[in-house]
C-alpha positions in Angstrom: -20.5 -15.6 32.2 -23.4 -14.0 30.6 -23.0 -11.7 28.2 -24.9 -8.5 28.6 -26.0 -7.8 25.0 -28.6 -4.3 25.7 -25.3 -2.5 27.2 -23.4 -3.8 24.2 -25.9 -2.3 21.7 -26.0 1.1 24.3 -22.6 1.2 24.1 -22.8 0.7 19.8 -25.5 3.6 19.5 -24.1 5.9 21.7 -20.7 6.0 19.8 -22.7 6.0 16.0 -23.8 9.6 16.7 -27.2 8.8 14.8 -30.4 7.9 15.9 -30.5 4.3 14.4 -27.8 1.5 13.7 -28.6 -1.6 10.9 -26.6 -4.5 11.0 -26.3 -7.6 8.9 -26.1 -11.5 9.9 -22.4 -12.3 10.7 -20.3 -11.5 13.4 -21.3 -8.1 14.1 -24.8 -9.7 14.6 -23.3 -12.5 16.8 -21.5 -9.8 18.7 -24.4 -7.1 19.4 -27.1 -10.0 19.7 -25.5 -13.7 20.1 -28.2 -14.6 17.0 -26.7 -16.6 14.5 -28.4 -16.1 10.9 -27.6 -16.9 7.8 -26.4 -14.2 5.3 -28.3 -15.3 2.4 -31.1 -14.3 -0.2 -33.9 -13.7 2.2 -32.8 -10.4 4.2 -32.4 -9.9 8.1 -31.7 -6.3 9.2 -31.3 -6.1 12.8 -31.8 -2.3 14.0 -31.3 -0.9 17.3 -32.4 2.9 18.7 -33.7 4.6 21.8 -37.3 2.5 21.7 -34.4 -0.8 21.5 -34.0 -3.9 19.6 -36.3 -4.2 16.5 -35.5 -7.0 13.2 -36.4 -6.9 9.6 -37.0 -10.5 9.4 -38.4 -13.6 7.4 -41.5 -15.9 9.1 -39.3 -18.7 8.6 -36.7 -17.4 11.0 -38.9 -16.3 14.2 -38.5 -19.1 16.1 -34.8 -18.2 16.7 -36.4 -15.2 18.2 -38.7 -16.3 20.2 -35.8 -18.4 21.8 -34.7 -15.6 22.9 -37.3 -13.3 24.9 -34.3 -11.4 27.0 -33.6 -9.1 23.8 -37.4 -7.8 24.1 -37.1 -7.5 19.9 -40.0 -6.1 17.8 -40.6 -7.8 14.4 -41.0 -6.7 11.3 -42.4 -10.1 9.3 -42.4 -10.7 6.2 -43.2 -14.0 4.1 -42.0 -15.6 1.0 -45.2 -14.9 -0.6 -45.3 -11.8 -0.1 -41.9 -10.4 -0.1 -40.1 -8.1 2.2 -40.6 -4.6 0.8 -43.6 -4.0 3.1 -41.8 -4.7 6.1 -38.4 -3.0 5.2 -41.1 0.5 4.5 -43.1 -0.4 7.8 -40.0 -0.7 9.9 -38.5 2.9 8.2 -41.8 4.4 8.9 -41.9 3.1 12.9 -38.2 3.4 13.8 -36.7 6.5 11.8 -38.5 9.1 11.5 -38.4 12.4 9.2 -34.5 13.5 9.6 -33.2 10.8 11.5 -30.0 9.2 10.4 -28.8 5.3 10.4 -25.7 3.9 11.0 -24.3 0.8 9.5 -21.4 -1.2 8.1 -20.8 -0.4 5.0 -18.2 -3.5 4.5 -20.9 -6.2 5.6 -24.8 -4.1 4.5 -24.9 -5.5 0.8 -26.7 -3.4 -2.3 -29.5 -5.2 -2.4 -30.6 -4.4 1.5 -29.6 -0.9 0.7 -31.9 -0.2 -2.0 -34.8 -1.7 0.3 -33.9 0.6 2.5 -33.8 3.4 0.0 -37.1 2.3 -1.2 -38.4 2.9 2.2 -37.5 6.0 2.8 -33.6 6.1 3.9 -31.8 8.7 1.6 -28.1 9.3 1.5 -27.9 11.9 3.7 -29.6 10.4 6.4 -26.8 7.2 6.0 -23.4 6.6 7.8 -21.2 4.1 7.3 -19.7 2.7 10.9 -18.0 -0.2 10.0 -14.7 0.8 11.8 -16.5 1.5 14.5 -18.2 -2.1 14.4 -14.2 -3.5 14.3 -12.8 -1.0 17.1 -15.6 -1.9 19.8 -15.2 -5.6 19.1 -11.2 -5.1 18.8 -10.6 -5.3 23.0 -11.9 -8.6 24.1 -13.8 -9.7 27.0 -12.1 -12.4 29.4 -14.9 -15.0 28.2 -14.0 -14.0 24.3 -10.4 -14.8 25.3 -11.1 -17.5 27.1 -12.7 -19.2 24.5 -9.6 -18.2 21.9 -7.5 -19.9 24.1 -9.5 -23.0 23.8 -9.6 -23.1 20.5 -5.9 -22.8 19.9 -5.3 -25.4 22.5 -7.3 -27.6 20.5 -5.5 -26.6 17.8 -2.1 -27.6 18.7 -3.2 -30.9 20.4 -4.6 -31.6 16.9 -1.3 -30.4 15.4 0.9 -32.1 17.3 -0.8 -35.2 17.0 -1.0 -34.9 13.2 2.9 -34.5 12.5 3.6 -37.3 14.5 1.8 -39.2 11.8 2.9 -36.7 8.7 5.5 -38.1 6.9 6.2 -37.2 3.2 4.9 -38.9 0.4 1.7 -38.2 1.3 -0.3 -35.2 -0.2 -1.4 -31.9 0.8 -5.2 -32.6 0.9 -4.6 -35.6 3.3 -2.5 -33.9 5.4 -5.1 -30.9 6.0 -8.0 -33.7 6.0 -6.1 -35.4 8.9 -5.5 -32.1 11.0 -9.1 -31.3 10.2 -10.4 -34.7 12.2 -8.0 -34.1 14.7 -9.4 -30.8 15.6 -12.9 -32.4 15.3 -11.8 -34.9 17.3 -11.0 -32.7 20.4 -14.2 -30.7 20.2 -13.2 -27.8 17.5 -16.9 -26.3 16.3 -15.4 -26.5 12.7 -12.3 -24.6 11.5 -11.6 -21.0 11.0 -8.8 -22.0 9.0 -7.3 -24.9 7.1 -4.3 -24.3 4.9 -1.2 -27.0 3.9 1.3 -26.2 1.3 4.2 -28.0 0.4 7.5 -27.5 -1.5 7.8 -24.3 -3.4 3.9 -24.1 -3.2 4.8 -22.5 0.4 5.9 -20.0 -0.7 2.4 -18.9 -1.6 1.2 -17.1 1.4 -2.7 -18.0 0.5 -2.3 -21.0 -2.0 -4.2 -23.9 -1.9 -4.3 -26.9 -0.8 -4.3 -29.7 -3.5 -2.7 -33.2 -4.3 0.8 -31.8 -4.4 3.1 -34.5 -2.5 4.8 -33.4 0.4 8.7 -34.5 -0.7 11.7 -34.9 1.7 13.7 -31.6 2.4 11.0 -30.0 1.6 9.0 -27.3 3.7 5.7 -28.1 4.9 3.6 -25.2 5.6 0.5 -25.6 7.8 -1.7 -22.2 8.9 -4.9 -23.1 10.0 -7.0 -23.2 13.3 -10.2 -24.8 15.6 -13.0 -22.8 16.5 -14.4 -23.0 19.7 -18.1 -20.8 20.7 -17.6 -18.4 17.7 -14.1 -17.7 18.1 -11.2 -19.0 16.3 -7.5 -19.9 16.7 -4.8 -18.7 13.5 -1.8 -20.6 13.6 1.2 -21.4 11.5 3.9 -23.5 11.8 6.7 -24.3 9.1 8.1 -28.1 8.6 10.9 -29.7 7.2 11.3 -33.6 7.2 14.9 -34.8 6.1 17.9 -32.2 5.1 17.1 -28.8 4.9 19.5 -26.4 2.8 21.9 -24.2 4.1 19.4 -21.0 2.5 16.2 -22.8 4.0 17.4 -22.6 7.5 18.8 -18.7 6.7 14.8 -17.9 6.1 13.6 -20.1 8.6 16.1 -18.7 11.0 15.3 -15.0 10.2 11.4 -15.2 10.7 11.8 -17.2 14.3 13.9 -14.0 15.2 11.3 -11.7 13.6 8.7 -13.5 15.7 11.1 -13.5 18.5 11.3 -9.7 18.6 7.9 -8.8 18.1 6.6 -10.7 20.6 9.1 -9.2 22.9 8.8 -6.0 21.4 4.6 -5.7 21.7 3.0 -4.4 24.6 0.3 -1.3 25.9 0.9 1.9 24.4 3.0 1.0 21.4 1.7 1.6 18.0 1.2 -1.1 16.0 3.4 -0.1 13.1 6.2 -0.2 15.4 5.7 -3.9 16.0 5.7 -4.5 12.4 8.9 -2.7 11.9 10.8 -4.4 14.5 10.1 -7.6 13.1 10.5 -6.2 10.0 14.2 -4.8 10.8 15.1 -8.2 11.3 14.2 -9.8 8.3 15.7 -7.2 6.3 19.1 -7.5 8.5 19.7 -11.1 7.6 18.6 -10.2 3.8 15.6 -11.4 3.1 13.4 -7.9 3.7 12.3 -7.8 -0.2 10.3 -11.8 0.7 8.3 -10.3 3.4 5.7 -9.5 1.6 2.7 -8.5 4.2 1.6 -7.0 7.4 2.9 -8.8 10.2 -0.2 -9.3 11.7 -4.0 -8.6 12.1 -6.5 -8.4 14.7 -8.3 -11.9 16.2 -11.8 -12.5 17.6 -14.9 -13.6 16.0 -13.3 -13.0 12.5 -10.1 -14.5 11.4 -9.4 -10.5 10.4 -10.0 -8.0 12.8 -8.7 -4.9 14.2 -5.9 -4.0 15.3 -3.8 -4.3 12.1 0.2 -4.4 12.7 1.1 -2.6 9.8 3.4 -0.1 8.4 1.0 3.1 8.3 -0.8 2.0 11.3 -0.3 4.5 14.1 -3.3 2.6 16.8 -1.7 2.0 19.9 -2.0 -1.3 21.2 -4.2 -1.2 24.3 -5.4 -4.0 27.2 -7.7 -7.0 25.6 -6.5 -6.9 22.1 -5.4 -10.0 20.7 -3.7 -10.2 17.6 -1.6 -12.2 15.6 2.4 -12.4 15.0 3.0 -13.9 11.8 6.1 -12.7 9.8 6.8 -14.9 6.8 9.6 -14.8 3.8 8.8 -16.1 0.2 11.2 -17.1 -1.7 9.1 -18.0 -5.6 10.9 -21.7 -6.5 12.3 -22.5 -3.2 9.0 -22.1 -0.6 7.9 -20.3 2.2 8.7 -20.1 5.9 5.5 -18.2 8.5 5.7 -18.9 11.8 2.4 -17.2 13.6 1.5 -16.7 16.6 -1.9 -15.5 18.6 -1.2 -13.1 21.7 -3.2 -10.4 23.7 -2.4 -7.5 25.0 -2.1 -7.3 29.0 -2.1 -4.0 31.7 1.5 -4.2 31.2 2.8 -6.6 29.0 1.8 -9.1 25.6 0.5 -12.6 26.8 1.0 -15.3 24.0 -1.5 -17.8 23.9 -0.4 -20.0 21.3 2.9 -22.6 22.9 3.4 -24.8 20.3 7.3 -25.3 19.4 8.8 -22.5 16.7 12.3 -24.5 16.1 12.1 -25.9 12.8 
């Protein structure tokens, strides 16, 4: 299904209330424009207002451009000779007149583009900052955006399952992730969002990193990673134990599957999304282990690993058709390990679809 990127960029500068929006190479760029650019020395501004689609960008980069004649996008060139001051004041001068204001993410736009546009002629009072606004039009996905989620994370869990029926311990964190890694290649993954293996207390980490550590026996093993497939990615964890797990190991493994359990059961249009987190929340803290949960229960999924909607305490966004999030509650215990079990789902008319199937028993 073609995408149709002009209604997308409509839709972006109607809700910015000003009379120009910037963006930055990355997903936002991917999203308004499908143009993939590197975020790197040589600035790329794309900017879009009533005369349309306009970039700040280097010779070197055109042809990408020119690749693409539907988006109809005036350049502004410059060279590495000559640097890109001239173009940064010539598009100012053509696209934002006296008084007009310009949008843009203030998370993603970096100093350095900033102050070119300052130089130009772009004071503070003509600026806004939209970056939430960037997150909550990309938060409810397309049926092509989920589409290709779902392919991801089925690549994801053929790679998995196909992994741990190699796994076995004694062998080390690194080749463990290097194997799942081919595997996912293996099946057509466009790289990995995602590629995380912890073992022993080291699971307990909730973003450690992966190293030489041996996986023992009766040991967790903690895997959170994910394929990518056209842009979008798969995050998923599962939670391991080869040999004899102790009686407090299965307690916290026990008490996130319920947590997972409930929110998944629990989620669905309308509710808020700290009432998700405090469901599965409730149960952790039932069965004792509420001071090892130690983050949100889940974020937002799409072209970035970490999106909107956030399932947080606080949060008070109501969970609406096409969002697709994750479920991920986790307990830490520091010298014993770690147990997440996450899951990717989106939000349906009337109910929570989970996308990921991959076993949660330990």
């Amino acid at each position: 299904m073609a995408i149709d990127y002009l209604n997308r960029l409509d839709n972006l500068l109607a809700n910015s209330e000003a009379d120009l929006v910037a963006f930055v190479p990355g997903e936002n760029m991917v999203y308004f424009t499908g143009l993939h650019f590197h975020l790197s020395e040589r600035p790329i501004l794309g900017l879009y207002n009533a005369q349309g689609l306009s970039f700040i960008i280097p010779e070197l980069e055109v042809a990408k451009l020119e690749a693409r004649p539907e988006l109809e996008a005036r350049r502004f060139l410059w060279t590495d000779a000559a640097g890109y001051e001239a173009a940064f004041s010539q598009a100012v001068a053509a696209l934002l007149p006296a008084g007009a204001t310009c949008a843009m993410d203030g998370q993603t736009l970096r100093l350095f583009e900033w102050l070119a546009l300052e130089r130009a002629g772009v004071t503070p009072a003509d600026a806004r900052d939209i970056g939430e606004l960037f997150l909550n039009l990309r938060a409810r996905k397309a049926p092509e955006e989920i589409a290709n989620m779902q392919r991801a994370i089925d690549i994801s869990e053929a790679a998995l399952k196909a992994t741990m029926a190699w796994a076995r311990p004694g062998m080390t964190e690194r080749q463990i992730a290097d194997r799942l890694g081919a595997e996912m290649l293996s099946r057509g993954s466009h790289g990995h969002a995602f590629l995380l293996v912890l073992t022993g207390e080291k699971s307990g980490l909730p973003h450690g990193n992966t190293a030489d550590r041996v996986w023992g026996e009766d040991e967790f093993l903690l895997i959170d990673f994910g394929a990518r497939y056209a842009d979008y990615p798969a995050d998923i964890t599962r939670t391991f134990c080869y040999g004899q797990p102790s009686p407090q190991m299965r307690a916290m493994y026990q008490a996130v599957y319920e947590a997972n359990k409930a929110a998944r059961e629990y989620a669905r249009p309308g509710v808020a999304c700290e009432a998700v987190d405090r469901v599965a929340r409730a149960v952790i803290e039932k069965a004792g282990f509420g001071e090892y949960f130690i983050h949100r229960l889940g974020h937002g999924l799409g072209l970035s690993v970490h999106e909107l909607p956030n399932i947080v305490e606080g949060n008070m966004q109501e969970l609406q058709p096409g969002m697709v999030f994750t479920i991920e509650p986790g307990v830490y215990i520091p010298g014993v390990g770690g147990v997440r079990i996450e899951d990717n789902a989106v939000v349906t008319e009337d109910g929570l679809k989970v996308l990921t199937s991959y076993k949660r028993e330990l």
